[in-house]
MARZAVO-900125 format. One record per residue (C-alpha): residue number from 1; z, x, y; chain. Coordinates in nm, 2 decimals, decimal comma. Each point is the difference from the previous one (the first is absolute). Layout:
<pts>
PT | NUM | Z | X | Y | A $
...
</pts>
This chain:
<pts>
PT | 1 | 4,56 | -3,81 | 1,70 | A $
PT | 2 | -0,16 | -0,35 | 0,08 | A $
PT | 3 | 0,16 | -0,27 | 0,02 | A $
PT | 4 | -0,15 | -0,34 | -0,13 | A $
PT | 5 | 0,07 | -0,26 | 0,24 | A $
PT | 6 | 0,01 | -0,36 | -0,17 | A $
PT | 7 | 0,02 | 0,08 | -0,34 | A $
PT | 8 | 0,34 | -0,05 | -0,24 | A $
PT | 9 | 0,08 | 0,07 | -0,35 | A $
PT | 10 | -0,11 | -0,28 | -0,24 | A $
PT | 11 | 0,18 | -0,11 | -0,27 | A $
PT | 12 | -0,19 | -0,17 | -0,30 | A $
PT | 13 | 0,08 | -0,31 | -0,05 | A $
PT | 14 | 0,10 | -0,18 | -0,35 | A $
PT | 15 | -0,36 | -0,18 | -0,02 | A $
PT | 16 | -0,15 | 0,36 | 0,07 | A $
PT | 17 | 0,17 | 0,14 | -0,27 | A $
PT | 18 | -0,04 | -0,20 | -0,21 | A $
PT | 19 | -0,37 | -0,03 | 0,00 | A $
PT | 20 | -0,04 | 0,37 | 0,00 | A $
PT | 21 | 0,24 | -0,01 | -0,33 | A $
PT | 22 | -0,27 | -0,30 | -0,13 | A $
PT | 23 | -0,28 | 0,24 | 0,09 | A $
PT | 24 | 0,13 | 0,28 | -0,20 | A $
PT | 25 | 0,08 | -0,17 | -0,28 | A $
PT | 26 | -0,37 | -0,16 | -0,01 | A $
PT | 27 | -0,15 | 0,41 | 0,07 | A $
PT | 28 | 0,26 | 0,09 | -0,29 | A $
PT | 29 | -0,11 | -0,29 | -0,20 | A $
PT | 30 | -0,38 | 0,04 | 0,01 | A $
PT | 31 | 0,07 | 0,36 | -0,07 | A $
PT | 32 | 0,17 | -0,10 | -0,34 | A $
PT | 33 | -0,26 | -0,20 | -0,13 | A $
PT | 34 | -0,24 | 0,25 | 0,07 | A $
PT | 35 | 0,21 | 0,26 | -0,21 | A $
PT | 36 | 0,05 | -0,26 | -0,27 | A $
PT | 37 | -0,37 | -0,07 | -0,03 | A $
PT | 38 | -0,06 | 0,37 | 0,01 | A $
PT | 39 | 0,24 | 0,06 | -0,26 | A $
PT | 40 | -0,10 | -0,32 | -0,20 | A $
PT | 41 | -0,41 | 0,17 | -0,01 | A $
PT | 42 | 0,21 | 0,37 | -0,11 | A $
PT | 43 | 0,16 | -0,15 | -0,28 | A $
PT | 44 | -0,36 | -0,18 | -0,13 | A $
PT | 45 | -0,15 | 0,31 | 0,08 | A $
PT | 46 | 0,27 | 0,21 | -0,25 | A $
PT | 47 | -0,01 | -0,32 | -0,24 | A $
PT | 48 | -0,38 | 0,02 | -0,03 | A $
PT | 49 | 0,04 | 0,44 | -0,07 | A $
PT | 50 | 0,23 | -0,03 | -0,21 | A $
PT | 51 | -0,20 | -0,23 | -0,26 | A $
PT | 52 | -0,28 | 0,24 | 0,08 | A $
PT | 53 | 0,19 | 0,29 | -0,12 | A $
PT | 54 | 0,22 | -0,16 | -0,28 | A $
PT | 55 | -0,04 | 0,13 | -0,33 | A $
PT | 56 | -0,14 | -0,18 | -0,29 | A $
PT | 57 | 0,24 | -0,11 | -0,27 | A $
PT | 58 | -0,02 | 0,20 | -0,29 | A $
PT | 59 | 0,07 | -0,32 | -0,20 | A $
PT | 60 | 0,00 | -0,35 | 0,06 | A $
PT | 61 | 0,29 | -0,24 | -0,06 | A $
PT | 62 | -0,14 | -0,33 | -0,22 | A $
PT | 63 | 0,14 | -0,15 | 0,33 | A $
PT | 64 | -0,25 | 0,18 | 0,22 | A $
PT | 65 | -0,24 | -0,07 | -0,23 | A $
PT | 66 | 0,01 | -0,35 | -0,03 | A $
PT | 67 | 0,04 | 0,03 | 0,43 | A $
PT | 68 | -0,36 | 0,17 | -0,02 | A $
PT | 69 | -0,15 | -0,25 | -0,21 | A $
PT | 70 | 0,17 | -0,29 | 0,07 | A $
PT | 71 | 0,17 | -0,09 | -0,30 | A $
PT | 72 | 0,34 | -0,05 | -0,09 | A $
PT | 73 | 0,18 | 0,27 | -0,16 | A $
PT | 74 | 0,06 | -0,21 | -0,32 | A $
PT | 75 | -0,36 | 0,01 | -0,05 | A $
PT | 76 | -0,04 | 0,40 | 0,07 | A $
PT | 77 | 0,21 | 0,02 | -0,25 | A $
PT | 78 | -0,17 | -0,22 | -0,26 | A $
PT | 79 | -0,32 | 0,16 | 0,10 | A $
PT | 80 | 0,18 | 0,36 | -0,08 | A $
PT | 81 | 0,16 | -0,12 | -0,33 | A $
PT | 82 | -0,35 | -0,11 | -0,14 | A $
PT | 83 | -0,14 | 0,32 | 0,12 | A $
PT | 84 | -0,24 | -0,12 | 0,24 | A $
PT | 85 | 0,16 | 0,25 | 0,24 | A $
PT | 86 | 0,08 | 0,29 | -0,09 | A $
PT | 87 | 0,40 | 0,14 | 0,13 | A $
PT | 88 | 0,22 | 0,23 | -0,11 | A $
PT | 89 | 0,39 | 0,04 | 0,00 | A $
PT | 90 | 0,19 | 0,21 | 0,25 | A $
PT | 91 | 0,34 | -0,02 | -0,10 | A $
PT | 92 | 0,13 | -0,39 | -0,07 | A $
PT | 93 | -0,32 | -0,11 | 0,23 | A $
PT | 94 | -0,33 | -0,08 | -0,08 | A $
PT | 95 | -0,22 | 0,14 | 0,26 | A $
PT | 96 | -0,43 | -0,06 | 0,08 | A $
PT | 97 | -0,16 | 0,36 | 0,10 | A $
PT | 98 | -0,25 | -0,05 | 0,26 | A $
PT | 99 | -0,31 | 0,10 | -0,22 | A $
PT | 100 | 0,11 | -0,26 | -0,24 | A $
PT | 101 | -0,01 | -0,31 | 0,26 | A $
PT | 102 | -0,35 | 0,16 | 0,09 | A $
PT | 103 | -0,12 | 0,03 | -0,38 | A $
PT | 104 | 0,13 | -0,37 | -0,03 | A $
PT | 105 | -0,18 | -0,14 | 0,31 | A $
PT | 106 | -0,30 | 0,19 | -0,11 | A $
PT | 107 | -0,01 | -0,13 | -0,32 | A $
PT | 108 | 0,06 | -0,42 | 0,12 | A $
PT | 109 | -0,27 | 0,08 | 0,25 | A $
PT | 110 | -0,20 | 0,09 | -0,27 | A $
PT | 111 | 0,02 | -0,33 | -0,18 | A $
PT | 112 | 0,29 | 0,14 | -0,25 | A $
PT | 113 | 0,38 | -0,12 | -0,02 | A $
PT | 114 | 0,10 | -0,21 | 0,25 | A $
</pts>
């Protein structure tokens, strides 16, 4: 065995450890915000397949109607009650099917009820 002439045991010293703690922490804090943006582009990602793949409604409510066209609900519901679009009832509710909002906006785009 060889012995090493001139050379001792080192302790670290408080200022030593302490930047190697400060140095980790800045490794382990890049490393988060690279898994955050990661996970913050995964969850647009899943957002964006999910509308892809969501079914359409089988009927609108007059509040997604009036979303869609930009109208208050009050005044879907005039428009329905003076049979300028056409709904029909589905329980207590009164509900737009999708063929209807077409037929409507096909027929205003025409030059008919508006």
């Amino acid at each position: 065995m060889t012995e090493l002439v001139g050379f001792r045991a080192v302790r670290p010293t408080p200022t030593g450890l302490i930047h190697g703690v400060r140095d980790r922490l800045d490794a382990l804090e890049r490393d988060l915000a690279a898994a955050r943006s990661a996970l913050a582009e995964a969850e647009t990602e899943l957002l964006a397949a999910a509308q892809r793949f969501a079914p359409e409604p089988v009927a609108l409510t007059t509040t997604q109607v009036a979303e869609l066209l930009g109208l208050s609900r009050s005044t879907v519901t005039l428009m329905i009650g003076r049979e300028e679009l056409a709904s029909v009832k589905v329980g207590g509710s009164r509900r737009v099917l999708p063929r209807d909002l077409d037929a409507y906006l096909a027929s205003i785009s025409a030059g008919g009820a508006a």
